[in-house]
N, C-alpha and C positions, 0 to 999 in steps of 0.2 A: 411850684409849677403846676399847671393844670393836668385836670388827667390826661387829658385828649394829647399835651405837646411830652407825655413820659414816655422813653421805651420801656418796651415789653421782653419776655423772651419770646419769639415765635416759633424756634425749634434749633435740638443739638443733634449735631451731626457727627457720629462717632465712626469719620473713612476712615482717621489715619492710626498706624500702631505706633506711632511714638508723636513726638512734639511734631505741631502746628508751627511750623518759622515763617513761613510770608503768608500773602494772601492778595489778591488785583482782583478787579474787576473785569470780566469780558465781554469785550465788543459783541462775541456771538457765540452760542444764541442769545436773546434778550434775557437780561436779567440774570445770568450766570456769570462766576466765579468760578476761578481758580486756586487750589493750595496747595503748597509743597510743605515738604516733609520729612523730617530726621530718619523718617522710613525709607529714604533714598529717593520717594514717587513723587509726580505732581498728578490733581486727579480736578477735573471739571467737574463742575456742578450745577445745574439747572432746578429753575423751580418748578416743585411736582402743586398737584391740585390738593393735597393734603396740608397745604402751610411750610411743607420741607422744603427741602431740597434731594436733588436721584444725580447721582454720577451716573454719567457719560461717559466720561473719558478716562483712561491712566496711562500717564507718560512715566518711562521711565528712561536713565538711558549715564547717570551716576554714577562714578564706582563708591562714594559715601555721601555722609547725610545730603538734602537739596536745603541750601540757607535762605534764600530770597526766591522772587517770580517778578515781572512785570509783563503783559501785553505790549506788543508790538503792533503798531493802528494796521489795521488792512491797507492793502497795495494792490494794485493790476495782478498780481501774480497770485498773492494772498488775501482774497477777496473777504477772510475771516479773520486775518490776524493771524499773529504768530503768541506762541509762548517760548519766552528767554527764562531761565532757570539759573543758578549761579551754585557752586556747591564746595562742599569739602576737598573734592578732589581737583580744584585749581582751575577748573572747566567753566563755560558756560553752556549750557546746554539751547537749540532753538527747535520746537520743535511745532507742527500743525496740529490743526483739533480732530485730523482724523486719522493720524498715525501712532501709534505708543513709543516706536524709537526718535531718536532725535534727527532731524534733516540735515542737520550738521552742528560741530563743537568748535565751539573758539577756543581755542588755547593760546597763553600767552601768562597770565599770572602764574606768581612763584608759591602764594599761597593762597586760601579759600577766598572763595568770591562771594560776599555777603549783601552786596546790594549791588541794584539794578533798576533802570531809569532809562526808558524809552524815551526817542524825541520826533522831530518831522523826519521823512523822506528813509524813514529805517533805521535813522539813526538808535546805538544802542551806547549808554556811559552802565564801565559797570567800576565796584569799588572792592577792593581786596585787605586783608592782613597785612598783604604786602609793603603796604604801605603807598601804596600806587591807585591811580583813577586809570581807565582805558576807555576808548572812544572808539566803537565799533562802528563798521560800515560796508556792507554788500562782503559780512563773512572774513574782513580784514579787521585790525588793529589799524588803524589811522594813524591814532599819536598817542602818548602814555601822560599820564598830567601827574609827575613828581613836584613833591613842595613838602607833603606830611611828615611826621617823624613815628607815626604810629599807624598800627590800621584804618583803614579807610571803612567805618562803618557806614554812612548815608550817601548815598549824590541822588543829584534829582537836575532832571534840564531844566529850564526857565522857559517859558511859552516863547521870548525873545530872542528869536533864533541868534545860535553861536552861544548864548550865555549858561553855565553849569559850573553847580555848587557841590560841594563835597563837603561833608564832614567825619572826624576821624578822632580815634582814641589821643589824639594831641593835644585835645579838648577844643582847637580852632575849628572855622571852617571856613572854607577857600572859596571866591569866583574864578573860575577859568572862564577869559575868552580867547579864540584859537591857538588853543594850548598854552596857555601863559597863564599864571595866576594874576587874577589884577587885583584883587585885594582880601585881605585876610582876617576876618570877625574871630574878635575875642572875647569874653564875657561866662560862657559855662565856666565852672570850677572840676570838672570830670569828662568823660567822655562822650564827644554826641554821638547819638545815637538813631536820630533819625531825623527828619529832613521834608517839608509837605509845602507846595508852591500856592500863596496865596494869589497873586498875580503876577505882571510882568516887572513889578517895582517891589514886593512885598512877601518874605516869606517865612515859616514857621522851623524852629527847631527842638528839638527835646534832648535830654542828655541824661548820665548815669547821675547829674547833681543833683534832680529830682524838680527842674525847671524845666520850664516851656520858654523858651526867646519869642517875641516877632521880631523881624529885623525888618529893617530897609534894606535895597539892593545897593543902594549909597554907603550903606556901611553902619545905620545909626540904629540901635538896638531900642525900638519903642514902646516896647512892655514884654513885662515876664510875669508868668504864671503859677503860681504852688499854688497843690491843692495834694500832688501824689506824694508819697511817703519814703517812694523807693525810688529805685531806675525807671527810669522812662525808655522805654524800648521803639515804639510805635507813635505816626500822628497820621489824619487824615482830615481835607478840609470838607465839607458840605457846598456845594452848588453856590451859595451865594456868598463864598471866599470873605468869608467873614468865623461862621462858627466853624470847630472841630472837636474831632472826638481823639483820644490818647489812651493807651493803655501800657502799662507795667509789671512791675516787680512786686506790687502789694497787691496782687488777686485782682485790679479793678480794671474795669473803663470807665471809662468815665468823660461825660456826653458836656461840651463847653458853648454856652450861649453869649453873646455880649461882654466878651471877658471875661466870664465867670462862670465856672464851676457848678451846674444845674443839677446833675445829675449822678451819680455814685454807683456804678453797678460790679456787684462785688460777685467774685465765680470761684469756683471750688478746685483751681489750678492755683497755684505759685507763681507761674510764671506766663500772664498774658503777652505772650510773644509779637501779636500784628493785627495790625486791624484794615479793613476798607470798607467803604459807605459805597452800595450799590445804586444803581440809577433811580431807585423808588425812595431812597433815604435810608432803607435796612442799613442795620449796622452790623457786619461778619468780623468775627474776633476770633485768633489760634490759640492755643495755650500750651503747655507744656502737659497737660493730661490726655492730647493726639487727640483733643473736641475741637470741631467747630461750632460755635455759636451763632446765633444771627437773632437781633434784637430788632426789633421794630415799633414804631407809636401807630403806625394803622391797625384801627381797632379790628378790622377783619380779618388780620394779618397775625393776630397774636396767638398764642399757642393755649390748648384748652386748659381748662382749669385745673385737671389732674397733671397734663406737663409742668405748668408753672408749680406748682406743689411739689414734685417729682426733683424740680429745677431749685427748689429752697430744703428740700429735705437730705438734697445731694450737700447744698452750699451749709446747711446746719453741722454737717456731719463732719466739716472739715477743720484739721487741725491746723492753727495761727501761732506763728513762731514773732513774738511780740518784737523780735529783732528787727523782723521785713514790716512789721507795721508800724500804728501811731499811736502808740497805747504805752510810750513812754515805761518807767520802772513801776510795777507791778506790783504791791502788798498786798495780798490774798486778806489781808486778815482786815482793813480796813473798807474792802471792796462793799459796796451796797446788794441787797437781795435782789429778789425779782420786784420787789414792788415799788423799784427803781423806774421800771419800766411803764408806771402807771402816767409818767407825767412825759408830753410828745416832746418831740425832738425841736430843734429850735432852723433846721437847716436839712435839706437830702442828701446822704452821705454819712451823716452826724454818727458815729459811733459810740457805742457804751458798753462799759462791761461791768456785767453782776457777777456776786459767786452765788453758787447754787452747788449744795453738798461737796462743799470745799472744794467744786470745782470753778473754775472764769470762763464765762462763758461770753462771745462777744454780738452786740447787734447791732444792727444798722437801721437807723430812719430811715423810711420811705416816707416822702411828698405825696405823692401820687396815692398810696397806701392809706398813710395816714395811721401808720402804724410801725413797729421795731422789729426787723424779721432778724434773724438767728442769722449768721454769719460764719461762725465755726466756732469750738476750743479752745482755748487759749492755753497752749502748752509751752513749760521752760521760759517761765517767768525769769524775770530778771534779775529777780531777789534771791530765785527757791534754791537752797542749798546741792549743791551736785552730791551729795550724799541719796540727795533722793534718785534712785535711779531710775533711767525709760527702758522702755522694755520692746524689743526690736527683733524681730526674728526669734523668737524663743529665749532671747538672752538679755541681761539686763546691761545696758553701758550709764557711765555718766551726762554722754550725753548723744543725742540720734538729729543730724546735722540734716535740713533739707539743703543741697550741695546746687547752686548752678553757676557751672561751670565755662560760663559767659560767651566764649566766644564757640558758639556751634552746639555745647553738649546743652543736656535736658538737665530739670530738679531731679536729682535725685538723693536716697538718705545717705549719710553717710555716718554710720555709729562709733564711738571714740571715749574711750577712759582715759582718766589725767595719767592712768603708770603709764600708759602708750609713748611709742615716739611718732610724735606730729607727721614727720615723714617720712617716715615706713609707712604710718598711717593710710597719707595720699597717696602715697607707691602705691600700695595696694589697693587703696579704691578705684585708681584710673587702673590696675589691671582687670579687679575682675570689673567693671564694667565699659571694658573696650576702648578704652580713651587715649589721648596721645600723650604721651610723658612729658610734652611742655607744659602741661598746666600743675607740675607739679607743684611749684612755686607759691601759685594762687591756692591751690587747694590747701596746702601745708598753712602758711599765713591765713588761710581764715579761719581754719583750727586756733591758731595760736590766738588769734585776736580776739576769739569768740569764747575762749576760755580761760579771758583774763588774766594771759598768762601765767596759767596754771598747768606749766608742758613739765618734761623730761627734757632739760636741756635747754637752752635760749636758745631761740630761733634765726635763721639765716636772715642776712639783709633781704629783704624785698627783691627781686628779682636775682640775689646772688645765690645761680645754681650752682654745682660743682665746678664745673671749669671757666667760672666767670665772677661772678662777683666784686670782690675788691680791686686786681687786678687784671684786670681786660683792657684789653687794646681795642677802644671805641675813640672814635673820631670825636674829637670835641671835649676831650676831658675835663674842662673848665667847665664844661656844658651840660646843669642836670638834666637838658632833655636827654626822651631815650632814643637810644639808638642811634641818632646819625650826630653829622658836624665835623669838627674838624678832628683832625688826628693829635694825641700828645704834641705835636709839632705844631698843634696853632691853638694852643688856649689864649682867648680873650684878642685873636687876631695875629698871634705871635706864631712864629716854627721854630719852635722850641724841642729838640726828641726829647719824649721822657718826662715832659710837664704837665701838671695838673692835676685834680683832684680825679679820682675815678668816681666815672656816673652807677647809675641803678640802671636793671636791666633794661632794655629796651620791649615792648608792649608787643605780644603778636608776634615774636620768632618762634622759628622754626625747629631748633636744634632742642632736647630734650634736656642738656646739660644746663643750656645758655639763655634758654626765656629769649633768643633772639639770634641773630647772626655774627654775637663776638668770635665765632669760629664757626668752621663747617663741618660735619660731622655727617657720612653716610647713615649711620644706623646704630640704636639705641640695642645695645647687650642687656639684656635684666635677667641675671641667675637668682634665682630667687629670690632675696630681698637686697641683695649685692649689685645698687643700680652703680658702683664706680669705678666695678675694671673685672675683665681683662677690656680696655681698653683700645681695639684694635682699630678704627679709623681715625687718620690722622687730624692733628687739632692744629687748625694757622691761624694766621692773624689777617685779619678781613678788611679792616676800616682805612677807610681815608678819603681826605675833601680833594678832590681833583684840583680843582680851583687853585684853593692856597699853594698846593703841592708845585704847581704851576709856575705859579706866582713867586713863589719862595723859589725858583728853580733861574727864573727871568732876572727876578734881585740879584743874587748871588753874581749870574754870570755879565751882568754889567759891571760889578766893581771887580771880576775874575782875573785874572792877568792876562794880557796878551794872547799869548801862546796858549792858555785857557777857553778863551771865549767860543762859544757856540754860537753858530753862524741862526739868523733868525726861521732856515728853510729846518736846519736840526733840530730845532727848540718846536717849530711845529709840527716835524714828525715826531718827538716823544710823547706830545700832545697829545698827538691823537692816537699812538699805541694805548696812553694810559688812561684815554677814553673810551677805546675799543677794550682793554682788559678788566676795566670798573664796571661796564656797563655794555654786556654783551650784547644786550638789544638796540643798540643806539644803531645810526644808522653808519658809525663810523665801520669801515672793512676792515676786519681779522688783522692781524699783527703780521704784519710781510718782514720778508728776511732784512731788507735795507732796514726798515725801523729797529730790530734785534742788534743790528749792528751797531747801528748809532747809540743805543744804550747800554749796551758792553763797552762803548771807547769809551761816553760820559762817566762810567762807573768809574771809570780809572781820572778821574780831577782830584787836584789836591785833596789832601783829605779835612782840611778844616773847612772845604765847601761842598765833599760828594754827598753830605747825609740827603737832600732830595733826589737824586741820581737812586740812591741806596732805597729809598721807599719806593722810586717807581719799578723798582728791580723788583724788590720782596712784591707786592702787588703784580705783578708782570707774572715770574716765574708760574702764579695758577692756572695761567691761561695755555692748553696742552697746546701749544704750537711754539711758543717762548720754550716751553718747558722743555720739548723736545730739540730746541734748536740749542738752547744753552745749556742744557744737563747732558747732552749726550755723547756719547765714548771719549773722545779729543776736546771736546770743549766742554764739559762735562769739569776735567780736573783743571783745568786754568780757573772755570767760576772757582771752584773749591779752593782751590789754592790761594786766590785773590780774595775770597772773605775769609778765610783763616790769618790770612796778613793782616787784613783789619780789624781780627780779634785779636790784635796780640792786648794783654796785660795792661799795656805799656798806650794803649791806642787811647783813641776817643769816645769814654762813653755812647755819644749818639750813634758813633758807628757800629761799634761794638755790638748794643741793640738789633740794629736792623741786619746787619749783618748774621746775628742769631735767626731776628726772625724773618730774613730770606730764604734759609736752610729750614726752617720751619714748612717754612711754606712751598718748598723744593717735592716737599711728600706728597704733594695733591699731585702729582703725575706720575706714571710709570715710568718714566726718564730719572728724574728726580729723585726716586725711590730706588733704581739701582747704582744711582752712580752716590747716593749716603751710604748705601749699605756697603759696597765697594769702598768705600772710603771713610768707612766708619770708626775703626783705633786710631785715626788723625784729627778726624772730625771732634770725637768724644775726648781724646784727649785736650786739644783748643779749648773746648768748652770748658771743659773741667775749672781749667784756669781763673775763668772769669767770674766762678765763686764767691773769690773772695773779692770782687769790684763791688763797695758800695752802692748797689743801684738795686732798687726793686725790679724794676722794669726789665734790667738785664735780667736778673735770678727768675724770671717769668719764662722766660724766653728760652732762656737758658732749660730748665724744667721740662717746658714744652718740646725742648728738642728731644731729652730723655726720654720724655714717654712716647714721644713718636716712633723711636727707635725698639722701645720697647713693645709697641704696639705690633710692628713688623717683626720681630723677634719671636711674638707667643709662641705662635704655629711652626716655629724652626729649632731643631734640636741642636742649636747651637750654643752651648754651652760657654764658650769662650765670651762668647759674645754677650751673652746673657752677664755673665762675670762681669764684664766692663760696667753694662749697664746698673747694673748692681753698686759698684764701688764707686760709678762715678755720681750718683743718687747718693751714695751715703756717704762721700765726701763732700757735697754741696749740702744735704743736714745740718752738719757739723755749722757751717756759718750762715746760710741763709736762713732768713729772721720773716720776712712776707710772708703771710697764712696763705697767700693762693700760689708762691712758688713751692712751700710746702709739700700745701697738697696737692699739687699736679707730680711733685716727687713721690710722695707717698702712693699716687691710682699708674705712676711707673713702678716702684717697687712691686705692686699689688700685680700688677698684668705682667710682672718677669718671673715671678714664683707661681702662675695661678698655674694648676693642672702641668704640673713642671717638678715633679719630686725633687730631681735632682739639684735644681733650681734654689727649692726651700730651703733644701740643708747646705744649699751655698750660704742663703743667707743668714741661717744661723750661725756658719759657721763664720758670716763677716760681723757678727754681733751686731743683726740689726735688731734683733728683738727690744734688748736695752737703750739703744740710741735713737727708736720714734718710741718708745713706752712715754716718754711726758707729753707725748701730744695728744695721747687718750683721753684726756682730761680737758681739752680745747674747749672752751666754750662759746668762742665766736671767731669765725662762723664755726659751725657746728660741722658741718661738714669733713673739717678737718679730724676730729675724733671720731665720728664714725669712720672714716676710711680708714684710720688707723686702727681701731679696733678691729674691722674687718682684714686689714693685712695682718697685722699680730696673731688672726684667730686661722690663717692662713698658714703661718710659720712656725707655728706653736708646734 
């Protein structure tokens, strides 16, 4: 490339204290941006007469990190535009350029709101973890665009009014028009990531595969891009919707002409987070070192000689973990010297690495240049033995992990010896550095992967946290997607209870145990390094396809008997109870006393056809208006009574199941919670029984109802009660064989002795020490030997 079409640096902007996550262009004043920031702020910025940029403005108005930004066009009212904000804490914020608090919050998502996408007449699309798109308008939620099975990282409108695209950790990405998806692009291998509109027919994606897409709006994928190394986080097009620029996970942006890769500019962050092209062509980039950047090819525009030196001395100094880049496996000892560098690069971008005093050191061609500038270190080769140690904080580990923690947190190190255990390891790193104990999962597995399995222990399944993993109750178990689909009751189309392979966890939940919503869980207890009891908020079972449920409900009661059959006015009130209890925001009304009714009579159909009656029950029961109408004093012991008859021994697996885990699920209310505990040496004894029913799925359930009970137990000096729980945990030992009915026995035993003396030397004295001792030695999942060791060290 010529000199005159390279950017430059023009000037770094050091507003924010932590990562750089979005970044837009604003309407006003001229030539100014906006960025938000892991700092919680978002802060304007305008161009000063020095080449920089001077804040103006700071919004704040967050209670955690701010993920994304977009402008909102000016209006009659807002003659400047608005700024829309989207954040950790499930909000979107909108606020003016001349106030610091927000004008007003949209609330409506379940979890962080990461992108945001302005369109005509105010309209705002924003995209969540939730797995949800929403489509804001004059301070309302309009309509919600479900279809993902993963977070929703990118949406963007289409200049053709009504048309909007999302993409999401599913690795798809959708067109919605008036709320309907109409068709669904496949082709990444990972998750997109972000999203930039070429025109009204044509637009760009980038993903965690380390590919650029174009697509048609038709659906037809017309070229893809490599050139980046890592994730692709960021795109933006240039004025003449033709070139764009991208930035990533391997330090770079990088500036794209004609299809092709022109430019290479590599920056002394980890993790270039966002980028956008201001009205003059500048190119403004965030990063995870809380700089902004802004590169430019006007020569008057560029930053003086000692900045750009300042800007390569910074980028020299920086350490290159050969993992995030393209430098492939590493033999220090074959590497060429410096006089490697004597001969030019063949390409801009072109990387090389010399050794120099047995170190590697790495450089990059400039075009422009016409020369090899220093790029950083290159440390934790691929080759180099973990014997050799890095030294981190005063101390020496095997190995010092740049950690990013993907959805929302910053790089940061994370230091780790092979004696370690991987997840204690993560425990500990999301403590002390403020983070939410869902990312355990991700943290733990990139330890293990990253040190070639060289752990203490094999490692848990991929998203199998403690109280999910192998056996969760997720919709769709025939179905490796995560997270959603149909219930055990419909793998491959079928309602089936109890059938199908169990998935991997679902992407982006919310629960600290579960990597997702296989249950719900108020709040994460961490006693020191004891993340799996005392147990005290109740764990149910979540999932299920309304649809099929439905449908399997419709089936049944056509070939039902006579005296059986559900009139069609009945069948569309359980509808829509079980519409109104899956999906609180829909626009069906709360669960009225008639529907309550009509689903306590259905409960009672034969029993080789209640088991759909039995899920919309278990589902039902969470919703506190059900709960209180059917748990409570007088009606209360009839529910009890009627699912203890369908656990008998002697009954039907499926019902059996649901029947468990409707009392399961009985504990998400204050209703529900007194009328188990009231009824709990009948309750506990029922269960006990069904032990020894060959079924996983029961022994899950079954499990789960012990530690709920034990959950509500800790805080009560009830001794007796505590005794049951105890004997009826270590009489289902004895024959359940499931690793996750196990261990959800084992984090009940654990929460019925914790802080309970009396408790402990019950259960010594029921010999439980000897009878979980062989599960110390579990090696998959792992999980179940550390809880047992931590009970054992409890009882001891």
């Amino acid at each position: 490339m010529a000199s005159s079409s390279s950017y430059k640096l023009r000037c770094s902007i050091p507003g924010h204290e932590m990562d750089v996550r979005g970044l837009a262009a604003a309407v006003f004043p001229e030539g100014a941006f906006v960025s938000v920031s892991r700092d919680r702020t978002g802060r304007v910025w305008v161009p000063s007469p020095d080449k920089g940029f001077t804040e103006t403005h700071c919004v704040s108005g967050h209670s955690n990190f701010v993920s994304c930004v977009c402008m909102i066009a000016p209006s009659e009212t807002y003659p400047r535009g608005l700024i829309a904000t989207g954040g950790n804490d499930n909000n979107i914020c909108v606020f003016s350029l001349d106030r610091p608090e927000p004008l007003f919050t949209l609330k409506g998502h379940k979890n962080t709101v990461c992108t945001l996408s302005s369109g005509k007449f105010g309209t705002l699309l924003s995209g969540s973890w939730d797995t949800t798109s929403k489509v804001w308008l004059n301070e309302k939620c309009m309509m919600t665009l479900q279809g993902h099975t993963a977070a929703v990282w990118a949406v963007i409108i289409l200049p053709e009014q009504g048309l909007m695209l999302s993409g999401s950790a599913d690795k798809t990405i959708k067109l919605w028009k008036a709320g309907r998806c109409e068709k669904t692009y496949t082709g990444h291998e990972d998750c997109v990531r972000g999203l930039a509109v070429i025109s009204n027919t044509e637009f760009f994606s980038c993903s965690n595969d380390a590919s650029i897409r174009r697509w048609l709006v038709t659906g037809e994928c017309v070229q893809v891009y490599y050139s980046h190394t890592n994730y692709i986080y960021s795109l933006a097009v240039f004025p003449n919707c033709q070139d764009f620029v991208s930035t990533g996970e391997d330090r770079s942006l990088r500036i794209w002409r004609e299809g092709e890769c022109s430019q290479t500019i590599r920056l002394p962050a980890q993790s270039v987070w966002c980028c956008c092209i201001l009205p003059n062509g500048d190119i403004a980039v965030g990063a995870s070192d809380g700089i902004i950047r802004v590169f430019t090819e006007a020569q008057d525009r560029i930053a003086s000689a000692e900045d750009i030196q300042a800007f390569e001395d910074e980028l020299s100094k920086a350490t290159i973990d050969p993992k995030t880049g393209d430098f492939g496996d590493i033999k220090v000892e074959d590497l060429p010297g410096r006089e490697h560098l004597n001969e030019p690069g063949n390409r801009d971008g072109q990387t090389r690495l010399i050794k120099e005093d047995e170190k590697v050191e790495a450089y990059q061609w400039s075009v422009s240049d016409a020369r090899w500038v220093k790029i950083g270190d290159v440390v934790g080769g691929s080759n180099q033995q973990t014997s050799k140690s890095v030294m981190y904080e005063g101390k020496e580990y095997d190995y010092v992990f740049t950690i990013d923690v993907n959805e929302g947190g910053p790089s940061m190190k994370l230091p780790y010896n092979l004696s370690e255990d991987p997840w204690l390891t993560a425990h500990n790193f999301l403590q002390k550095n403020d983070l939410s104990a869902m990312f355990l999962d991700q943290v733990a597995n990139f330890i293990i992967e990253n040190t070639k399995g060289h752990v203490v222990g094999p490692a848990q399944p991929a998203g199998g946290d403690p109280f999910t993993g192998g056996a969760r109750y997720i919709p769709g178990a025939s179905d490796n997607r995560p997270g959603f689909g149909a219930d055990p009751f419909t793998g491959s189309g079928r309602y089936i209870p109890g059938s199908g392979d169990n998935p991997t966890a679902p992407v982006g939940g919310t629960d600290p145990f579960t990597g997702g919503d296989a249950y719900s869980s108020a709040a994460l207890r961490q006693i020191g390094t004891n993340i799996y009891f005392p147990k005290t908020d109740g764990v149910t079972f979540e999932q299920a396809n309304v649809i099929q449920i439905i449908a399997k409900l419709k089936e049944l009661n056509e070939h039902a008997p006579q005296e059986h059959k559900l009139s069609e006015e009945i069948l569309e009130s359980l509808d829509r109870l079980l519409v109104s209890v899956c999906a609180p925001n829909s626009s069906e009304d709360p669960p009225n006393l008639q529907q309550i009714n009509l689903l306590w009579k259905a409960c009672h159909w034969p029993e080789d056809i209640v088991f759909p009656v039995l899920d919309i029950m278990r589902l039902a029961v969470r919703h506190p208006q059900v709960n209180e109408s059917l748990c409570g004093e007088a009606e209360g012991v009839q529910l009890c009574n009627h699912l203890l008859s369908l656990m008998r021994p002697e009954g039907r697996p499926a019902n059996q199941m649901l029947a468990l885990r409707t009392l399961c699920n009985c504990f998400s209310g204050r209703h529900g919670r007194a009328l188990l505990m009231a009824q709990r040496e009948t309750v506990l004894a029922r269960a006990a029984d069904l032990a020894t029913v060959s079924n996983k799925n029961i022994h899950v359930a079954l499990a789960t109802l012990v530690l709920n009970y034990a959950g509500c137990l800790h805080s009560q000096p009830d001794l007796e009660a505590k005794a049951q729980c105890l004997s009826v945990a270590s009489r289902a030992l004895e024959t359940v064989q499931d690793k996750e009915a196990v261990f959800r026995l084992l984090v009940a035993l654990g929460t019925t002795v914790a802080s309970d003396q009396t408790a402990k030397d019950l259960a010594r004295s029921l010999g439980v020490n000897s009878q979980i001792s062989k599960y110390s030695s579990v090696s998959d999942p792992s999980k179940v030997a550390e809880c047992c060791q931590l009970v054992l060290k409890e009882i001891q």
